[in-house]
N, C-alpha and C positions, 0 to 999 in steps of 0.2 A: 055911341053908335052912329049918330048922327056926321059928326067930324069926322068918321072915319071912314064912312061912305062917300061924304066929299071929297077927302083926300085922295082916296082909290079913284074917281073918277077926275080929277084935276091929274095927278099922273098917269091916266091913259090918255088924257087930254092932248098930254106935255108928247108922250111917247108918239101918238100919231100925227101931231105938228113936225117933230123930228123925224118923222119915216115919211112926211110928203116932201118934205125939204130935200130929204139924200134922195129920195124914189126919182125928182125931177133932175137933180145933179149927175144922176144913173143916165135916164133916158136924153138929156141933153149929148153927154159924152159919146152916148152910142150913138145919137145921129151923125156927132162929126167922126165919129169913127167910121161909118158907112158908107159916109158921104163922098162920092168920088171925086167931086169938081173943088175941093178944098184941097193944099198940099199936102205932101206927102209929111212932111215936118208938123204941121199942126194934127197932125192926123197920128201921127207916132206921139206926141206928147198927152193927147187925148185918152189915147191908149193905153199910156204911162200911170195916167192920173186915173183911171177908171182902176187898175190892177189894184192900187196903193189904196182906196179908199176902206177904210177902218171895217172889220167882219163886222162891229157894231152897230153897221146901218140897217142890218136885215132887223124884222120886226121881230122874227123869234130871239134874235138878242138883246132887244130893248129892255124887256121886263124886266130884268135885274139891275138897273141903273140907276147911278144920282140923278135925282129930278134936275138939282143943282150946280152939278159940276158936270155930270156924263158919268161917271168912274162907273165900273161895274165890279171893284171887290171893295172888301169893309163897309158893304150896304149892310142897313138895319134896316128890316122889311116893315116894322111899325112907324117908322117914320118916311121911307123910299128914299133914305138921302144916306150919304156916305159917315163912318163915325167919324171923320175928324168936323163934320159941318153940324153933326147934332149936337158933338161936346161944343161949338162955336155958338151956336142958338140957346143952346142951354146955360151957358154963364152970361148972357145976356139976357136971357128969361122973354125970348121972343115963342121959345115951344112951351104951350099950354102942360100942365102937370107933370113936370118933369122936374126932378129935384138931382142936386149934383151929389155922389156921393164921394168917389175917388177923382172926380178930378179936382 
């Protein structure tokens, strides 16, 4: 019970270190997009790069992510990481009570 209340809080940890990261990559981009006294060219490429940034930085799409890699499909919600990284922790016996069966 214990470990698993850590783990849920070390992954919300993870998830709102990644949404202060992209929130400030956000509000920097909109400044120079605003900005008038900067070119016209850096100002278009701002706005290139602001469009392009992955729907995974908003917070409501965090929750379902590898702590580990980012991915958000083939997550196992008891461990919050993707299955190709649990099958990689688990034959190396780094996740606590986890026994391999098929792989």
């Amino acid at each position: 019970m214990f470990l698993k209340k850590k783990l849920n809080n070390y992954k919300i940890l993870i998830l709102k270190k990644n949404f202060i990261k992209n929130e400030i990559k956000k509000l920097i981009l909109k400044s120079i997009i605003y900005n008038q006294k900067i070119k016209p060219q850096v100002r278009a490429y701002a706005q290139f790069k602001q469009k392009n940034l992955k729907y995974t930085t908003h917070i409501s799409r965090q929750f379902n992510t590898c702590i580990e890699t980012g991915k958000n499909k083939s997550i196992i919600n008891k461990f919050s990481r993707a299955r190709q990284i649990v099958k990689m922790h688990a034959t190396t016996n780094s996740l606590t009570n986890t026994k391999i069966k098929s792989w």
